[in-house]
N, C-alpha and C positions, 0 to 999 in steps of 0.2 A: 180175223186178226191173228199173226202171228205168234205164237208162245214163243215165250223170252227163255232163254237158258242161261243162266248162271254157269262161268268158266273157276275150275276149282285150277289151280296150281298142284300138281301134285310130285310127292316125291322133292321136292327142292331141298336140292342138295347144298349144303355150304363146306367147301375147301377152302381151308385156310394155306397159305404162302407167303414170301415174303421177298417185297421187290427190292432190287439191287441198291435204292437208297436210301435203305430201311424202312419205307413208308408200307404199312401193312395194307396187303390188298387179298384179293379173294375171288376166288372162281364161282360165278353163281348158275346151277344149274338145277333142269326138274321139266318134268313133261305136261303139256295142256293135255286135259281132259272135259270133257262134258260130263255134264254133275251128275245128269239122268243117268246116261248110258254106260258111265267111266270108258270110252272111247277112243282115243288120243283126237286129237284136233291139229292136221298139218295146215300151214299155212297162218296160224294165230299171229299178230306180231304184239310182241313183250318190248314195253317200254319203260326202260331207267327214268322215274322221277327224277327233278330238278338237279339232274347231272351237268355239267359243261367241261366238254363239249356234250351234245346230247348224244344214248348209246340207245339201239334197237336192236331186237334180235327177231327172225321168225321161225317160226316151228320145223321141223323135217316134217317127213312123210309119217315118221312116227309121233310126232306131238311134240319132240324133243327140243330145248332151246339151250342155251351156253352164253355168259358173259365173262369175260376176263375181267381181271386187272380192277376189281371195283376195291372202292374203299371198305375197312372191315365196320363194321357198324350197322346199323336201324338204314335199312332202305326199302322205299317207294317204288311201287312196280302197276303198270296198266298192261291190261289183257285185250285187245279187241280183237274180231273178227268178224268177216263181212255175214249177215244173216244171222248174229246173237245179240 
């Protein structure tokens, strides 16, 4: 059977900005890595909890993901990738 690996977030960066009609938003960024290896992980796709419209990102070749325009606040994030 397969060993399961745990996906850490790492580095998540939070930039704070401010959209043109005052509603605060925020750049959300940080690279997947494997927990074991600290590796990056490309291709991971990162998914905004109960956002609408709904928002996904996937990884570069370096692990690296980027969301714009999110609201400033407490937010939900899913990690998968295919073989973890």
């Amino acid at each position: 059977m397969k060993k399961l690996f745990s996906i850490l977030l790492f580095a998540l960066t939070i930039l704070q900005s401010s959209a043109q009609d005052q509603t605060s938003v925020t750049t959300v960024r940080g690279t997947v890595v494997d927990k074991q290896s600290q590796y990056p992980l490309p291709g991971a796709t990162i998914i905004l909890l109960n956002s609408d419209p709904a928002k996904a990102a996937a990884t570069n070749a370096d692990g690296n993901f980027r969301f714009e325009n999110i609201p400033v606040g407490r937010q939900s994030f899913q990690v998968t990738m295919i073989g973890y």
